[in-house]
LODOKOL-140339 format. One record per residue (C-alpha): residue number from 1; x, y, z. Coordinates in nm, 4 decimals, decimal comma, always signed. Example, Ala and Ser with C-alpha at 12.3 -4.5 7.8 and 13.67 -1.06 7.14 Angstrom:
<r pos="1" c1="+1,2300" c2="-0,4500" c3="+0,7800"/>
<r pos="2" c1="+1,3670" c2="-0,1060" c3="+0,7140"/>
end
This chain:
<r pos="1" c1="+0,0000" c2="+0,0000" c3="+0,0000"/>
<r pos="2" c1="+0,1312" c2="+0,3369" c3="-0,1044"/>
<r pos="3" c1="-0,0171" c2="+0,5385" c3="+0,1987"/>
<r pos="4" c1="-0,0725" c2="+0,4250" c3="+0,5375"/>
<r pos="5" c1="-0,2819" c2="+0,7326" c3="+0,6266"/>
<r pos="6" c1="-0,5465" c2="+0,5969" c3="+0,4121"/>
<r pos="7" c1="-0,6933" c2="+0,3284" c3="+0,4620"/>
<r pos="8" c1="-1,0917" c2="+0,3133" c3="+0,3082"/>
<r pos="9" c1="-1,1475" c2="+0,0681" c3="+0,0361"/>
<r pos="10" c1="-1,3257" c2="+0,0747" c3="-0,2951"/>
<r pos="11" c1="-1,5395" c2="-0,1679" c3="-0,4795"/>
<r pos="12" c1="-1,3559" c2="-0,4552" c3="-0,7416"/>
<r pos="13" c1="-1,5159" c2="-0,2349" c3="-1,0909"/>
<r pos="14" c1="-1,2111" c2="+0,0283" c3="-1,0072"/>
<r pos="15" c1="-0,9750" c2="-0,2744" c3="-1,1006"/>
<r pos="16" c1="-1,1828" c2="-0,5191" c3="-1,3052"/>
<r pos="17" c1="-1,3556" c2="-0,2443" c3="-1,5380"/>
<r pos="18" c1="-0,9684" c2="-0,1141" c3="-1,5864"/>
<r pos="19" c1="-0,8449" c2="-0,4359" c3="-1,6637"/>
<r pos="20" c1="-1,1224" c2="-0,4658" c3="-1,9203"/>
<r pos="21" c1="-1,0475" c2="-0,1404" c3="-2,0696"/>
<r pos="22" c1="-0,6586" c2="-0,1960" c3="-2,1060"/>
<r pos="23" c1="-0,6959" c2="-0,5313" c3="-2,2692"/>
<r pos="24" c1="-0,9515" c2="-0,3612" c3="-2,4973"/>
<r pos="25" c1="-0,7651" c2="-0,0586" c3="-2,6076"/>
<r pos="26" c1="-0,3999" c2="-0,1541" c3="-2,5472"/>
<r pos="27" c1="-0,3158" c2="-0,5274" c3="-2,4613"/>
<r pos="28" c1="-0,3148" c2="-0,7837" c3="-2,2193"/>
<r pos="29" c1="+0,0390" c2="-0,7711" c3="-2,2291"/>
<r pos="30" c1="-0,0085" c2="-0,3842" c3="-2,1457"/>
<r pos="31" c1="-0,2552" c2="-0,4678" c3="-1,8797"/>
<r pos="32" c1="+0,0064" c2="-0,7149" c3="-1,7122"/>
<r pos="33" c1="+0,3238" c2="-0,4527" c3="-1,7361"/>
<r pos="34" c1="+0,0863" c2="-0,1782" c3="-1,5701"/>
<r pos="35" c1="-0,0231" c2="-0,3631" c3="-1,3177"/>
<r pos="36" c1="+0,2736" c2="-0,5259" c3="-1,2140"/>
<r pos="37" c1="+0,4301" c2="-0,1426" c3="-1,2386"/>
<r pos="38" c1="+0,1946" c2="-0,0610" c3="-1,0079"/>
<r pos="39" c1="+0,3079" c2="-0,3532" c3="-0,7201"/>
<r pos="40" c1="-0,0028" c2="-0,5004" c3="-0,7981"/>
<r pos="41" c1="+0,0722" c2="-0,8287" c3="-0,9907"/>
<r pos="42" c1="-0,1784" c2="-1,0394" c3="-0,7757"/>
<r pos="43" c1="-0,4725" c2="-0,8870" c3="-0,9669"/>
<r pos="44" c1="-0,2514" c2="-1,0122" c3="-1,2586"/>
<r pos="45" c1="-0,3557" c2="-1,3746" c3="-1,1662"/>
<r pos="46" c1="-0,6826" c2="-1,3052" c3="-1,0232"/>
<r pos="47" c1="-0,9134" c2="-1,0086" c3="-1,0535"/>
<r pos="48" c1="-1,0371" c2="-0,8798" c3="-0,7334"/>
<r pos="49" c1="-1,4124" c2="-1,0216" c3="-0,6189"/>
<r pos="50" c1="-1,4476" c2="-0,8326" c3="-0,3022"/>
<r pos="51" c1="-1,3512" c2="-0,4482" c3="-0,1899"/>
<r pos="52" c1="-1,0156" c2="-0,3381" c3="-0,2568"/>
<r pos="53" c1="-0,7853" c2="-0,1020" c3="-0,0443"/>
<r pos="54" c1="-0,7777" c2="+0,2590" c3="-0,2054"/>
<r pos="55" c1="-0,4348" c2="+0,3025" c3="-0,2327"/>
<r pos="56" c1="-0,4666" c2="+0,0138" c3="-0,4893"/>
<r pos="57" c1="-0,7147" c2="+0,2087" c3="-0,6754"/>
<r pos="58" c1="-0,4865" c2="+0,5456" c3="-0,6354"/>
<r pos="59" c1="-0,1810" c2="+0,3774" c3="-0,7277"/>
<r pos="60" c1="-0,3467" c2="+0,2097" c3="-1,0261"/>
<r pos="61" c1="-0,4550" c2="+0,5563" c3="-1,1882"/>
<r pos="62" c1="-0,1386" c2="+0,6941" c3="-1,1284"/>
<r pos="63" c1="+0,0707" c2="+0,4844" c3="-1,2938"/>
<r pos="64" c1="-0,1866" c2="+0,4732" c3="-1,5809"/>
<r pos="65" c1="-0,1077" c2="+0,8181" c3="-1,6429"/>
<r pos="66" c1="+0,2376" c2="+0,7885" c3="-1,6234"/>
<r pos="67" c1="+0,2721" c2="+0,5003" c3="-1,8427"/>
<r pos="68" c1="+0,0132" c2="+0,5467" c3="-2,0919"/>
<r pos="69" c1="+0,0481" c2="+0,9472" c3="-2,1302"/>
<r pos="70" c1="-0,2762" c2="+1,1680" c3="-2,0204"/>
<r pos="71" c1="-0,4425" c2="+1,1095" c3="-2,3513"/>
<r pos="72" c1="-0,4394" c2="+0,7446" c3="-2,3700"/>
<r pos="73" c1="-0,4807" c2="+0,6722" c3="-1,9708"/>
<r pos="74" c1="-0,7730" c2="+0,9273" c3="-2,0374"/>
<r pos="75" c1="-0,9665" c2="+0,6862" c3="-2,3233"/>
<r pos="76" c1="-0,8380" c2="+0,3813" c3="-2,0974"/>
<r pos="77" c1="-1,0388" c2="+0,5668" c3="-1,7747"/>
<r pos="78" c1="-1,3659" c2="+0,6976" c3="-1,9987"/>
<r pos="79" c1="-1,4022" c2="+0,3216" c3="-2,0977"/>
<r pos="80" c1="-1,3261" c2="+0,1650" c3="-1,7496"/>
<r pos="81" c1="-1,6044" c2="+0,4155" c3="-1,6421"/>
<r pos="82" c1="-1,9014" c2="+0,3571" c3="-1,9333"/>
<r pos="83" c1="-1,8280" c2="-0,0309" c3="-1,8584"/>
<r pos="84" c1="-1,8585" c2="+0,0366" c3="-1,4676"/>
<r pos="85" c1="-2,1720" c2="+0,2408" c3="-1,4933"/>
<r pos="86" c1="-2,2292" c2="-0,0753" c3="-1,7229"/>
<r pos="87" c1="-2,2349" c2="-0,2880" c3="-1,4518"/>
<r pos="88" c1="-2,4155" c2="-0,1497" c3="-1,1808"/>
<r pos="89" c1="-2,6880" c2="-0,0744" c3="-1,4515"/>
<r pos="90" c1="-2,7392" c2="-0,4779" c3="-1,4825"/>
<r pos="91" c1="-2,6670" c2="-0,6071" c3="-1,1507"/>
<r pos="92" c1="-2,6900" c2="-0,3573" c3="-0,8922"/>
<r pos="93" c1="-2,9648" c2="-0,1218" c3="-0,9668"/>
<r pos="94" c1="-3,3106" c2="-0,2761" c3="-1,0169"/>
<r pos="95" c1="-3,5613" c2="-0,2479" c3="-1,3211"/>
<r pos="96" c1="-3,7994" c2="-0,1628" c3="-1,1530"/>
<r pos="97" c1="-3,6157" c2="+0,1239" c3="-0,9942"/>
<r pos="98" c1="-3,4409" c2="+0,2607" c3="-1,3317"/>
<r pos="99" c1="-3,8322" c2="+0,2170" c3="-1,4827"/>
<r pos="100" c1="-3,9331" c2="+0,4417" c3="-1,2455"/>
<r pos="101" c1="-3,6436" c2="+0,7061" c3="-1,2925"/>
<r pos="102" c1="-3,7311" c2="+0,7285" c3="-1,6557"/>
<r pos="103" c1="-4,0524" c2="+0,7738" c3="-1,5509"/>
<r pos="104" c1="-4,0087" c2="+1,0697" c3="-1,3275"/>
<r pos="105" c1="-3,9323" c2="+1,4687" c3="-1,4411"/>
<r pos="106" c1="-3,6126" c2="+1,4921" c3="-1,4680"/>
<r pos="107" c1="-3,5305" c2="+1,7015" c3="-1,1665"/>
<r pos="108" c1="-3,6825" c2="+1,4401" c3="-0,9539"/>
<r pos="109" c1="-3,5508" c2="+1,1762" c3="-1,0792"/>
<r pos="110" c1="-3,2100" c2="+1,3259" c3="-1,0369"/>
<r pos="111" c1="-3,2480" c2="+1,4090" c3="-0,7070"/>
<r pos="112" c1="-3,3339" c2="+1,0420" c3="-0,6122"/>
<r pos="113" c1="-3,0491" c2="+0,9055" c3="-0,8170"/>
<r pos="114" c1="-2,8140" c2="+1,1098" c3="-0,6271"/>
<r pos="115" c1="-2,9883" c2="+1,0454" c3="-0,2815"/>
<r pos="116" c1="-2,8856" c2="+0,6814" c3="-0,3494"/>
<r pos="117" c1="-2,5290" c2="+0,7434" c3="-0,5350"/>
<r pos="118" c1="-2,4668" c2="+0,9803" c3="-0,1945"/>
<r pos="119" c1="-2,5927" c2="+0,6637" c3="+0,0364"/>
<r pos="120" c1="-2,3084" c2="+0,3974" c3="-0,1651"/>
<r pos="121" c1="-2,0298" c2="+0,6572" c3="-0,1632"/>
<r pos="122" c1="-1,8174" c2="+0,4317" c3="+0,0322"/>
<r pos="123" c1="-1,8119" c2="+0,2038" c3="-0,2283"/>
<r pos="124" c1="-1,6625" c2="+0,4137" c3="-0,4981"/>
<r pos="125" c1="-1,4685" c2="+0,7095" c3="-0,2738"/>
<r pos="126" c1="-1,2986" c2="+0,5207" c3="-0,0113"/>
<r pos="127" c1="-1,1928" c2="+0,8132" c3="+0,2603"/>
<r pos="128" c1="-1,2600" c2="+1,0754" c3="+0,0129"/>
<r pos="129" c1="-1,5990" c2="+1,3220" c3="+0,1029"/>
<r pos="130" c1="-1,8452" c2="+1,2770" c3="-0,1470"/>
<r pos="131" c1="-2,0913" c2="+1,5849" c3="-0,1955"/>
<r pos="132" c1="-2,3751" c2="+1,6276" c3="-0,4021"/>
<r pos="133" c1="-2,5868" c2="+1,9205" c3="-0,4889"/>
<r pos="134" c1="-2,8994" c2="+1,9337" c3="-0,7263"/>
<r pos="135" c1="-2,9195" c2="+2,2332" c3="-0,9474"/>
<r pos="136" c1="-2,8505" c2="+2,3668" c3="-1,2649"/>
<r pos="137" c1="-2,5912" c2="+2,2520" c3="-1,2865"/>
<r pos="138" c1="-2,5517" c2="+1,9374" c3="-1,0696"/>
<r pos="139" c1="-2,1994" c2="+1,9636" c3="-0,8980"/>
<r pos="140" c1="-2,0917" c2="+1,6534" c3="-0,7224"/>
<r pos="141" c1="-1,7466" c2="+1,7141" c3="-0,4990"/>
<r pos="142" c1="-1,4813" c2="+1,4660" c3="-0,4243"/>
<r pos="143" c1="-1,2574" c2="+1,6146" c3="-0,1114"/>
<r pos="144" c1="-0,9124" c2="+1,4455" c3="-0,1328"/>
<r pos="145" c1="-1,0132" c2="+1,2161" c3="-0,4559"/>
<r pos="146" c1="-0,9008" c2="+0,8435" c3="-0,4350"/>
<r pos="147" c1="-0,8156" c2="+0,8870" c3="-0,8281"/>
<r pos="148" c1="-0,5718" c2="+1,1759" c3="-0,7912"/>
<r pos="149" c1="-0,4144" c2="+1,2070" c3="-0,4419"/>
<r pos="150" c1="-0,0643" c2="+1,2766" c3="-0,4901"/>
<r pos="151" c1="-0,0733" c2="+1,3317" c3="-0,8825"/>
<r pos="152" c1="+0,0027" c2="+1,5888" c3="-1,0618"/>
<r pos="153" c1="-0,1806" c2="+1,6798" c3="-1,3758"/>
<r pos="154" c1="-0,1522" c2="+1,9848" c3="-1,6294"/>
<r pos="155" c1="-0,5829" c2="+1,9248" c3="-1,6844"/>
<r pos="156" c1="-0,8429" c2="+1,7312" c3="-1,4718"/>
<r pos="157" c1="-0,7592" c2="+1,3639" c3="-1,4893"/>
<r pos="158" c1="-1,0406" c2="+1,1512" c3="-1,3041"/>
<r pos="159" c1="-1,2017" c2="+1,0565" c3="-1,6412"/>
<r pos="160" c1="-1,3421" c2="+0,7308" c3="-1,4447"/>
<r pos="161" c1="-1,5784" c2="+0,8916" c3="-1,2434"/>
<r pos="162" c1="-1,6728" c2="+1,1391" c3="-1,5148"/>
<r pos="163" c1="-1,7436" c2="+0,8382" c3="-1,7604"/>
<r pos="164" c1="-1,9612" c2="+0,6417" c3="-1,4519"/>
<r pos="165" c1="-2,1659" c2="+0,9901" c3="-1,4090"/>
<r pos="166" c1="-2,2251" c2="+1,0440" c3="-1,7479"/>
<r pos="167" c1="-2,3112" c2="+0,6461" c3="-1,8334"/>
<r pos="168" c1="-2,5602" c2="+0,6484" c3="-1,5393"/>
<r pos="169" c1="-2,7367" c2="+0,9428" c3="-1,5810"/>
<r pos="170" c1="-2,7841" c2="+0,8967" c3="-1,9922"/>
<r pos="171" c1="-2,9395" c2="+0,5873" c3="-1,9114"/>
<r pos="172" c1="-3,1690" c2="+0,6763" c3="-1,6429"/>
<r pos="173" c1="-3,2107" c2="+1,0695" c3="-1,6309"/>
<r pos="174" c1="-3,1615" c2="+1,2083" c3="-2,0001"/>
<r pos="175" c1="-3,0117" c2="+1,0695" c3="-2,2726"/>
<r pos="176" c1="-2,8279" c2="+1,3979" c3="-2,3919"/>
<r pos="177" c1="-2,6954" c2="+1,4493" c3="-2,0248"/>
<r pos="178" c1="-2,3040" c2="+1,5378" c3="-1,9982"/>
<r pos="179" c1="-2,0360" c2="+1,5400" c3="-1,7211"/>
<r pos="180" c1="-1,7513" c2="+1,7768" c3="-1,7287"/>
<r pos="181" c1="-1,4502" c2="+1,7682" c3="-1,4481"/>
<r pos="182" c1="-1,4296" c2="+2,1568" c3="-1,3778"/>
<r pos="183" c1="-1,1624" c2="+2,0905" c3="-1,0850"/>
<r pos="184" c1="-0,8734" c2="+1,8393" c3="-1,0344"/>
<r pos="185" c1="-0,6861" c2="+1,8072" c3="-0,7300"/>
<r pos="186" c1="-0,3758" c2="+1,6763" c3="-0,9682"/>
<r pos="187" c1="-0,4733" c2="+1,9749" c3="-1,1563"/>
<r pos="188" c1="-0,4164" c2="+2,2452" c3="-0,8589"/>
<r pos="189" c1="-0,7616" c2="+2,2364" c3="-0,7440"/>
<r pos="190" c1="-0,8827" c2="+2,1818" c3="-0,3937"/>
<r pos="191" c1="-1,1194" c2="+1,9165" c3="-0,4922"/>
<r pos="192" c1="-1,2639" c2="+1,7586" c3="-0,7750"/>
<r pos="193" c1="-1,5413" c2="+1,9053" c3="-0,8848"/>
<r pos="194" c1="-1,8095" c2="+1,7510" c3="-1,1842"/>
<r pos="195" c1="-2,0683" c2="+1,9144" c3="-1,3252"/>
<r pos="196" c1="-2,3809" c2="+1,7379" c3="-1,4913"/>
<r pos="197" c1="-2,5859" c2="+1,8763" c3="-1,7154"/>
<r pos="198" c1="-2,9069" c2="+1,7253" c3="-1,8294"/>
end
């Protein structure tokens, strides 16, 4: 682990939907040099089924970036984040429930997607503060970002959350919704800031 001082844990899509996303737009044999850059060659051998420490997570972005170049590790992230959003739209979230969201205005349906998105934040931030507000725009906050900490960046880097945001809110909330990063930690910020527009 590459920081003691945190110590939260984030859910197996922040490796697996990586993973997926390397072999897809680079290699396996990129996947397998990146990870085991990264001290992390047991995912190598078996992808994580259970919560992972952060500092995997952190360390795993990092050296994405640094290996891949921004550009790349950026189309690697988006990707890792559609197939994430992906994910939780078959298995975690039920039909009925998304039914219902499309159902709703807009505004309201928002506001109950992000009610539940703000209740399993410690699934996807680890120690980071999560905050939401509703609006035009909707800004969520991440204080001291799991994707970032440490980095530096010369533009906002945490494509994976953007791409997760943007997935999960097309699909439920409006299909021609958009997320932009407006503030990176990496990037000088003091968090990272996302704002949704639909």
């Amino acid at each position: 682990m590459s920081d003691t001082a945190h110590t939260g844990r984030i859910g197996p899509n922040a490796v697996i939907r990586l993973a997926e996303a390397l072999d897809a737009l680079e290699s396996k044999a990129v996947t397998k040099k990146l990870f085991i850059a990264a001290n992390l060659e047991t995912y190598v051998h078996a992808l994580p089924q259970a919560m992972v420490p952060e500092e995997d997570v952190t360390v795993l972005h990092r050296h994405l970036r640094s290996n891949l170049g921004p550009r790349r590790a950026a189309s690697v992230s988006w990707i890792a984040g559609q197939r994430t959003a992906d994910y939780l739209l078959s298995h975690r979230i039920p039909k009925p429930v998304q039914n219902l969201l499309k159902l709703l205005p807009a505004r309201l349906a928002a506001f109950i997607l992000l009610k539940a998105i703000g209740a399993h934040a410690w699934t996807f931030a680890g120690t980071s503060r999560f905050i939401w507000q509703t609006g035009r725009p909707i800004i969520l906050t991440f204080e001291d970002c799991p994707l970032c900490r440490g980095d530096h960046a010369s533009e906002p880097c945490c494509n994976y959350y953007s791409a997760t945001f943007e997935r999960l809110f097309r699909a439920l909330i409006n299909t021609d919704a958009s997320v932009r990063e407006t503030q990176c930690i990496a990037a000088g910020g003091s968090a990272c800031k996302f704002e949704i527009t639909c």
